[in-house]
N, CA, C and O of each residue as an XYZ file, in Angstrom:
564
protein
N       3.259    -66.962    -13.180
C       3.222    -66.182    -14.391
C       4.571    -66.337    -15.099
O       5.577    -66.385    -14.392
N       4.686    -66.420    -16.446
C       5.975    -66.681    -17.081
C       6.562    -65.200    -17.324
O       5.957    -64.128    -17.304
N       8.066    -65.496    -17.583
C       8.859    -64.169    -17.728
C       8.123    -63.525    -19.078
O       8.179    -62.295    -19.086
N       7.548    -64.029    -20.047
C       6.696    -63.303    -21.494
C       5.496    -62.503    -20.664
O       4.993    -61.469    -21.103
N       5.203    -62.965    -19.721
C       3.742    -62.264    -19.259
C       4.083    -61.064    -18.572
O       3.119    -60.308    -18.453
N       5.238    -60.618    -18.044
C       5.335    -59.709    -16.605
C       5.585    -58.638    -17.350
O       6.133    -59.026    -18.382
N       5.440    -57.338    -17.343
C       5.774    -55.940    -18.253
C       6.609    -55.124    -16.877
O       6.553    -55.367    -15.671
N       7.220    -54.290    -17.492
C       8.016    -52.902    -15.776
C       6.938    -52.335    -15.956
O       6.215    -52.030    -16.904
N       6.962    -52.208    -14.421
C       5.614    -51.256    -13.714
C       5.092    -51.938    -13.133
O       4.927    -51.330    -12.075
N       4.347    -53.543    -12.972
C       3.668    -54.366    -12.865
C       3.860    -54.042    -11.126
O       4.995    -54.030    -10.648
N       2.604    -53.782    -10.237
C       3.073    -53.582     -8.909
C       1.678    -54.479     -7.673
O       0.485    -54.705     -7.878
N       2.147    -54.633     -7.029
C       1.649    -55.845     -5.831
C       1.590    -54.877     -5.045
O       2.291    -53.898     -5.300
N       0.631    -54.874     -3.717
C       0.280    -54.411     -2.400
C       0.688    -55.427     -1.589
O       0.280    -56.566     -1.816
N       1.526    -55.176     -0.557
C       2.245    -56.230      0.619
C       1.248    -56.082      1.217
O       0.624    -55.027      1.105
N       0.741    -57.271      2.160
C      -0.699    -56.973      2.827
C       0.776    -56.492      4.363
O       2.003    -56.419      4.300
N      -0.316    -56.259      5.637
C       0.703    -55.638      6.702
C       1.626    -56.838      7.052
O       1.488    -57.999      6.666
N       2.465    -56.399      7.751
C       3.698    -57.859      8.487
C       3.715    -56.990      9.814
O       4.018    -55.797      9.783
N       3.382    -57.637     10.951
C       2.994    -56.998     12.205
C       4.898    -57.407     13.106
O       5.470    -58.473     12.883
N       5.391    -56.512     13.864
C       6.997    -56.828     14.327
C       6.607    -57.250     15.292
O       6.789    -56.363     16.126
N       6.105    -58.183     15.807
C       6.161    -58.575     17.320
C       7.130    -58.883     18.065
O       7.925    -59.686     17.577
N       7.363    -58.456     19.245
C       8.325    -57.950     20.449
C       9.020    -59.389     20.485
O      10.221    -59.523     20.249
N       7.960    -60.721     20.875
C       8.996    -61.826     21.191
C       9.186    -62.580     20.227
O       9.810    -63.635     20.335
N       8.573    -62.066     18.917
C       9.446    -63.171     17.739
C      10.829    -62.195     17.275
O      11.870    -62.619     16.773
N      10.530    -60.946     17.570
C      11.468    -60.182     17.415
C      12.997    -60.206     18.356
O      14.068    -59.871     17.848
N      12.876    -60.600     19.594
C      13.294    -61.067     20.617
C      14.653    -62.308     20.117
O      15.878    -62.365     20.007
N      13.247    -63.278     19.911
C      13.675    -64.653     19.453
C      14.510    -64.506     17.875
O      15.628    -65.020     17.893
N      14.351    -64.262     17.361
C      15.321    -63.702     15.931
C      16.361    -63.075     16.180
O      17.289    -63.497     15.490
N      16.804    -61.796     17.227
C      17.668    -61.170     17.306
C      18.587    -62.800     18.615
O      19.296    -63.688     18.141
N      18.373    -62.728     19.542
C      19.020    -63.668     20.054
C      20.244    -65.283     18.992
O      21.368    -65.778     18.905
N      18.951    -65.343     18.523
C      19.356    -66.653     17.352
C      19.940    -66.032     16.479
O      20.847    -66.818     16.206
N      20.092    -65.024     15.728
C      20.636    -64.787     14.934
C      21.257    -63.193     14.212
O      21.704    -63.082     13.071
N      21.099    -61.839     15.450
C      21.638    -60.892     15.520
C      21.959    -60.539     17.079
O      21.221    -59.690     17.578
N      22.712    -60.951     17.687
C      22.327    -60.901     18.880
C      23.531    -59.898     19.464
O      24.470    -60.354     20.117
N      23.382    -58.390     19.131
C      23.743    -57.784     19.601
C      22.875    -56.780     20.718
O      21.649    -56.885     20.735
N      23.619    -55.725     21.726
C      22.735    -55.084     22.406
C      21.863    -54.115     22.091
O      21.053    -53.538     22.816
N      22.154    -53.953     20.667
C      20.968    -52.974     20.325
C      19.263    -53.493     19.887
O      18.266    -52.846     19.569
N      19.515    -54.893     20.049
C      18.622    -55.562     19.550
C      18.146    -56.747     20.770
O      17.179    -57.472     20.532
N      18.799    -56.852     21.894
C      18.452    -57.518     23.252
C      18.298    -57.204     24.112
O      17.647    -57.863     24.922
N      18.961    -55.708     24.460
C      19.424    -55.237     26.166
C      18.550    -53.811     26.008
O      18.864    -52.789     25.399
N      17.202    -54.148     26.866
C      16.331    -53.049     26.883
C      17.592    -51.659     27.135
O      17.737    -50.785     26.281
N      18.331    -51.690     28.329
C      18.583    -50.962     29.464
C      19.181    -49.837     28.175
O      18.895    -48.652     28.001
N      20.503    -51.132     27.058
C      21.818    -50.682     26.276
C      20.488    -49.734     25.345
O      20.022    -48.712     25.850
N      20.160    -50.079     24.418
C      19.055    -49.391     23.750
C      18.782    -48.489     24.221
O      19.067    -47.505     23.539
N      18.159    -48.205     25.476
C      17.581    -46.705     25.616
C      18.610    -45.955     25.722
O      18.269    -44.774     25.655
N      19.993    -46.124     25.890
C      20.921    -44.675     26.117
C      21.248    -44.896     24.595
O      22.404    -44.473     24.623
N      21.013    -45.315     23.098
C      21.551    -45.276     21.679
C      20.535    -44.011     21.616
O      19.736    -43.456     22.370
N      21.043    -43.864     20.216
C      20.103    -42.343     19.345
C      18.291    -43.085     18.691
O      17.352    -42.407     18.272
N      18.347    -44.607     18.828
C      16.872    -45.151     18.594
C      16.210    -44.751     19.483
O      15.165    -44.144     19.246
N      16.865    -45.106     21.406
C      16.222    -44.805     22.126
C      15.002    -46.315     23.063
O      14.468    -46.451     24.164
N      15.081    -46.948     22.038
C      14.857    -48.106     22.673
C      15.304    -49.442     21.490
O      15.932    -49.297     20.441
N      14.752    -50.711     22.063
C      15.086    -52.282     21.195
C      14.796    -51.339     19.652
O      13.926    -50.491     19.454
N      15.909    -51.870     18.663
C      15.370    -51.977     17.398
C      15.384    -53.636     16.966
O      16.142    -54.526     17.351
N      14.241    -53.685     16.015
C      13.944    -54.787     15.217
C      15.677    -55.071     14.304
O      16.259    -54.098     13.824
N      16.342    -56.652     14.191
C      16.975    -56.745     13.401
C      16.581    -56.845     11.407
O      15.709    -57.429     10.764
N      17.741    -55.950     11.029
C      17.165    -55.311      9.755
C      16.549    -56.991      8.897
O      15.564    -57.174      8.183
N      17.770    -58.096      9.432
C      16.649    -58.798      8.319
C      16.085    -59.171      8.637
O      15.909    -60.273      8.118
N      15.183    -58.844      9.726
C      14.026    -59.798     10.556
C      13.110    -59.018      9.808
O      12.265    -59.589      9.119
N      13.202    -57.257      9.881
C      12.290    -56.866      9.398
C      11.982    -57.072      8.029
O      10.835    -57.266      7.625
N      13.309    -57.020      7.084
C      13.087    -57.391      5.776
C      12.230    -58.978      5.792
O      11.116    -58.878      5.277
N      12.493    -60.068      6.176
C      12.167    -61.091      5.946
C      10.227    -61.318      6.650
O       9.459    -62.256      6.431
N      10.073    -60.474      7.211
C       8.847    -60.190      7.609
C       8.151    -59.425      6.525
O       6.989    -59.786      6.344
N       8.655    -58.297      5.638
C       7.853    -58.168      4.739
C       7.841    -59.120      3.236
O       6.954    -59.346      2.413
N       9.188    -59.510      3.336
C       9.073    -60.965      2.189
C       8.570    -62.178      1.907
O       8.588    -62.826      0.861
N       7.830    -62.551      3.643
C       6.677    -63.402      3.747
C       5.762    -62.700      3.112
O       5.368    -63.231      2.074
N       5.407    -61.934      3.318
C       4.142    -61.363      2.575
C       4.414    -60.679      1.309
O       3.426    -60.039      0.949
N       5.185    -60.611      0.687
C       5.155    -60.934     -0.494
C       5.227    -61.666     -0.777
O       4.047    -61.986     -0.637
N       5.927    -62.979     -1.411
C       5.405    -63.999     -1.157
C       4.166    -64.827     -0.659
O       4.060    -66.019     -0.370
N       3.591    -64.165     -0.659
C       1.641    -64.113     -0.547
C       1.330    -63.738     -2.073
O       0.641    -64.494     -2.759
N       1.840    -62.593     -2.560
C       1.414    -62.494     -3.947
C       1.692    -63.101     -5.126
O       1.087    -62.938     -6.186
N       2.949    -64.056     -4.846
C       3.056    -65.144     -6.027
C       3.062    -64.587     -7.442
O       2.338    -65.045     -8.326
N       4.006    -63.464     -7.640
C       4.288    -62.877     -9.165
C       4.242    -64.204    -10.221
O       3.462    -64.279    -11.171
N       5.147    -65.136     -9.888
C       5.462    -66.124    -10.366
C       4.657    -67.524    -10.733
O       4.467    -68.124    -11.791
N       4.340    -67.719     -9.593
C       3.962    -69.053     -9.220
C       4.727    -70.199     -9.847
O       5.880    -69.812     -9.653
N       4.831    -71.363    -10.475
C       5.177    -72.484    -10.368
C       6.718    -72.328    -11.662
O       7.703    -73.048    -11.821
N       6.141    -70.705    -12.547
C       7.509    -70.151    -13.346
C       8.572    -69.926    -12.607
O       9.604    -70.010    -13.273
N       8.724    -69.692    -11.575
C       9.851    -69.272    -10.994
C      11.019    -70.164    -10.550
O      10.947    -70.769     -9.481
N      12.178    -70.267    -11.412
C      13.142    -71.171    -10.915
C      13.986    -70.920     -9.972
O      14.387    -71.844     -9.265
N      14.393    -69.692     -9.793
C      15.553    -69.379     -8.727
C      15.105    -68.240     -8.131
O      13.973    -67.788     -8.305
N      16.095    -67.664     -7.306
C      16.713    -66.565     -6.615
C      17.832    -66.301     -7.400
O      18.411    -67.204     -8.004
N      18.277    -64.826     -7.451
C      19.798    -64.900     -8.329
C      20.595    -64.244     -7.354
O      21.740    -64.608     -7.086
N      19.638    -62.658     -6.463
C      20.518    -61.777     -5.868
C      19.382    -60.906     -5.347
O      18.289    -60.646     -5.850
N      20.069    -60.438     -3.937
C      19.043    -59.603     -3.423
C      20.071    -58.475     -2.795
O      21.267    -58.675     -2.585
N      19.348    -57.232     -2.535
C      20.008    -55.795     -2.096
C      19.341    -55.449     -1.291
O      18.225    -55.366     -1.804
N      19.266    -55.000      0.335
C      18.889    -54.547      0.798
C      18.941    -53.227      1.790
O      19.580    -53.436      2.821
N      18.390    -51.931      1.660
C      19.012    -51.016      2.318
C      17.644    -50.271      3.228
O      16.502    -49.938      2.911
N      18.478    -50.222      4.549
C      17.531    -49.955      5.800
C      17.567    -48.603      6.140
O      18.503    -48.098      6.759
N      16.557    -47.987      5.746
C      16.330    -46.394      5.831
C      16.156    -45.539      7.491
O      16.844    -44.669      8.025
N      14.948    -46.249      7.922
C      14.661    -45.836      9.279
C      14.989    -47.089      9.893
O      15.611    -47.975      9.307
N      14.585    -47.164     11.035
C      15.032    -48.287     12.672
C      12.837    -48.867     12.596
O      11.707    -48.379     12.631
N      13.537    -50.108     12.486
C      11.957    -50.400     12.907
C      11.626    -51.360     14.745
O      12.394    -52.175     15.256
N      10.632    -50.999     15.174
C      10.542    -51.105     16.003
C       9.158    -52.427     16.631
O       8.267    -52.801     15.868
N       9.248    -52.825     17.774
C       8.539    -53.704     18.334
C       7.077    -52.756     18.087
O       6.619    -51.660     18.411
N       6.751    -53.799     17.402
C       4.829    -53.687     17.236
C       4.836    -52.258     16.165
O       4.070    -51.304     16.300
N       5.602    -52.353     15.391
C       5.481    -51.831     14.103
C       5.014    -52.564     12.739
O       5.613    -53.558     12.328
N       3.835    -51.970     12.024
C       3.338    -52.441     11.189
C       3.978    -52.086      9.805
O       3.777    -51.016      9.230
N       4.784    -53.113      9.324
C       4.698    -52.749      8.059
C       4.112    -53.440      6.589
O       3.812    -54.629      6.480
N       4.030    -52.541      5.619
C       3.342    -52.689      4.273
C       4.182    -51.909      3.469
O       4.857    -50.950      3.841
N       4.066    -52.558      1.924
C       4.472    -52.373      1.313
C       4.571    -52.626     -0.448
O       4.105    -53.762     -0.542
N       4.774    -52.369     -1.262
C       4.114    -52.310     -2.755
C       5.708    -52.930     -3.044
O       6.747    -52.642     -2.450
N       5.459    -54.021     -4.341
C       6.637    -54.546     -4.607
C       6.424    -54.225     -6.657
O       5.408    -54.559     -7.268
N       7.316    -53.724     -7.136
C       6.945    -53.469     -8.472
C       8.208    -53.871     -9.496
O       9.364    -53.710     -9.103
N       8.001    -54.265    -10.482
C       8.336    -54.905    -11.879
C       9.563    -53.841    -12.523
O       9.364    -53.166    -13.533
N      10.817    -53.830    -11.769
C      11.510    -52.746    -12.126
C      12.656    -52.827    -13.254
O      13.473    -51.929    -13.459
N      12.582    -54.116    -13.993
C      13.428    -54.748    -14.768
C      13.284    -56.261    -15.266
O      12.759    -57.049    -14.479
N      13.605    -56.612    -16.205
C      13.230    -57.581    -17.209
C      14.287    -57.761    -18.039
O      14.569    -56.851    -18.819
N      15.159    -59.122    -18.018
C      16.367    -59.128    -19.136
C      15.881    -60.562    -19.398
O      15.758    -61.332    -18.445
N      15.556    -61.014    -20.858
C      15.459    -62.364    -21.585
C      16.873    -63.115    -21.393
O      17.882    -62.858    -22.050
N      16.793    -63.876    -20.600
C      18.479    -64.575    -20.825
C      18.829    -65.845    -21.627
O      19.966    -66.242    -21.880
N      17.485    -66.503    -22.036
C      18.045    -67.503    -23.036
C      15.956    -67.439    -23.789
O      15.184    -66.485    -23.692
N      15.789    -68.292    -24.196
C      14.543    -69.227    -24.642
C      14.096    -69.709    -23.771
O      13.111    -70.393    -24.052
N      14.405    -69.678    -22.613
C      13.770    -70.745    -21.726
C      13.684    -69.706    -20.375
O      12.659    -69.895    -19.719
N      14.292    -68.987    -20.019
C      14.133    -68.021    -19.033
C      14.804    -66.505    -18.809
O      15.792    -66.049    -19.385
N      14.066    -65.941    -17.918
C      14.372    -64.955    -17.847
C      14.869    -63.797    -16.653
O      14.911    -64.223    -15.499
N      15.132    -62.783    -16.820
C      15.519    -62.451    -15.194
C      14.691    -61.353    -14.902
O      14.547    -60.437    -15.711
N      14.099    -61.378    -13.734
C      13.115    -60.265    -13.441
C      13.765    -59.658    -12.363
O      14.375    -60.452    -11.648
N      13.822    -58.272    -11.980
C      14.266    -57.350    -11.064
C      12.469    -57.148    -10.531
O      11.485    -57.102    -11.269
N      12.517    -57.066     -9.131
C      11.577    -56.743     -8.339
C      11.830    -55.967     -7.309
O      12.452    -56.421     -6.349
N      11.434    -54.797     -7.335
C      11.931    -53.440     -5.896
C      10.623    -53.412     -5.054
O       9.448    -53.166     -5.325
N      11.468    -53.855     -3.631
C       9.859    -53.482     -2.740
C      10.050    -52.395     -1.780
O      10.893    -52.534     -0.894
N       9.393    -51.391     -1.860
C       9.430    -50.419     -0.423
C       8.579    -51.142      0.316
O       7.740    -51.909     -0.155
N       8.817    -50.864      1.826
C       8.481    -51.267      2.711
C       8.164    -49.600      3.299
O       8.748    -48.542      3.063
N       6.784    -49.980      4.290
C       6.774    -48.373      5.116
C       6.034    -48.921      6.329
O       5.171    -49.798      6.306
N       6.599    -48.140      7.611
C       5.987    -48.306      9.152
C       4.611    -47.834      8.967
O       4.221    -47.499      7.849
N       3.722    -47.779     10.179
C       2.268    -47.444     10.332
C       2.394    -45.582     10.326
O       1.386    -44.929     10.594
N       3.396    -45.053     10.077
C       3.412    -43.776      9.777
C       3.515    -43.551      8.415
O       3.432    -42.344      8.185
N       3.679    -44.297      7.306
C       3.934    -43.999      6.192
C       5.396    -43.644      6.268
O       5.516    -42.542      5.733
N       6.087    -43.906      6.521
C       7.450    -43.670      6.763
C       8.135    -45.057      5.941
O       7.774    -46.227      6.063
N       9.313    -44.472      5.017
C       9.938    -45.464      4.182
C      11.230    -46.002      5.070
O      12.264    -45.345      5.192
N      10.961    -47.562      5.793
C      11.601    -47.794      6.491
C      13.154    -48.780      5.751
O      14.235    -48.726      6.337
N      12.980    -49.567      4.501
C      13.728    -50.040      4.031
C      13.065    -50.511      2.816
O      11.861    -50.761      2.760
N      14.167    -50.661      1.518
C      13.795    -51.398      0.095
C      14.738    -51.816     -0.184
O      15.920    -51.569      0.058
N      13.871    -52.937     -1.085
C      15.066    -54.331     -1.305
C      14.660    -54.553     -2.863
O      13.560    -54.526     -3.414
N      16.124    -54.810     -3.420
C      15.950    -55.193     -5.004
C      16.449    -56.336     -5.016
O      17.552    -56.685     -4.596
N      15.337    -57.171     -5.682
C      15.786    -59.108     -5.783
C      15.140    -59.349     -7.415
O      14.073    -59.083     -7.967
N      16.626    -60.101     -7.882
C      16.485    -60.381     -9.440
C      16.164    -62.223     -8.542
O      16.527    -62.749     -7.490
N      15.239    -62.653     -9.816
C      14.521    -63.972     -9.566
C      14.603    -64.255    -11.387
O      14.298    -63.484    -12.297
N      15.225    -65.899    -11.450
C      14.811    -66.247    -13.204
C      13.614    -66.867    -12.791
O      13.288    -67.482    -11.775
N      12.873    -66.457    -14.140
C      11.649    -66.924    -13.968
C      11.256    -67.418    -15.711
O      11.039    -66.599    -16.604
N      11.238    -68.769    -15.870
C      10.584    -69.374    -17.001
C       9.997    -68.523    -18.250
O       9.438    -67.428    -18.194
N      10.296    -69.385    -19.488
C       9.363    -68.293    -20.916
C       8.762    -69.144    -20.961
O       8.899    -70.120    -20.224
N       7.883    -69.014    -21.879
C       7.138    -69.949    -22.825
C       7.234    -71.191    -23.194
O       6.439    -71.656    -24.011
């Protein structure tokens, strides 16, 4: 979709992103590999209480699936900047979903534009576990 087509408000349903224990495992090792996120034993004496999911494993688990919804499709030239802030602790074999919506729109030339996109994310409790704001240029006319 081109930056002329998208209006604020415009909002997507994240279908679920399921946390599984050993990709969760395998992510924190490779690439957060502290004990709050490897060492069953260290975890259960923290205030989580057991393994938490690393925050951008979980973020990047619900950004695959966005990325299912293709705001854009073949308009989209970049990434510019992303924000992300982690509300609750998400956990092994936590489901999350989430609605991603049209929270900003700046024309930056004739040829493209910059779109702000905010996604909440929420666990299988309805619980707001983290949201992320990512500006993307995306093509005019």
């Amino acid at each position: 979709m081109y930056f002329d087509d998208l209006k604020i408000g415009m909002t997507a349903d994240i279908a679920p992103a399921v946390i599984e224990k050993e990709k969760m495992m395998d992510f924190a090792y490779t690439y957060d590999n502290i004990p709050l996120h490897t060492d069953e034993e260290y975890a259960r004496n923290t205030s989580f209480g057991r393994l938490i999911a690393p925050g951008v494993m979980s973020f990047m688990s619900v950004w695959a699936k966005y990325l299912e919804v293709d705001f854009y499709g073949k308009e989209l030239i970049a990434g510019k900047s992303t924000k992300i802030e982690w509300i609750k602790p998400v956990y092994a074999d936590d489901v999350l979903t989430g609605k991603a919506t049209i929270t900003g729109l700046t024309k930056r030339s004739s040829r493209n534009g910059l779109v702000e996109i905010t996604i909440e994310a929420f666990n299988q409790n309805d619980e707001l576990v983290l949201t992320n704001m990512t500006e993307a240029i995306v093509k005019c006319r």
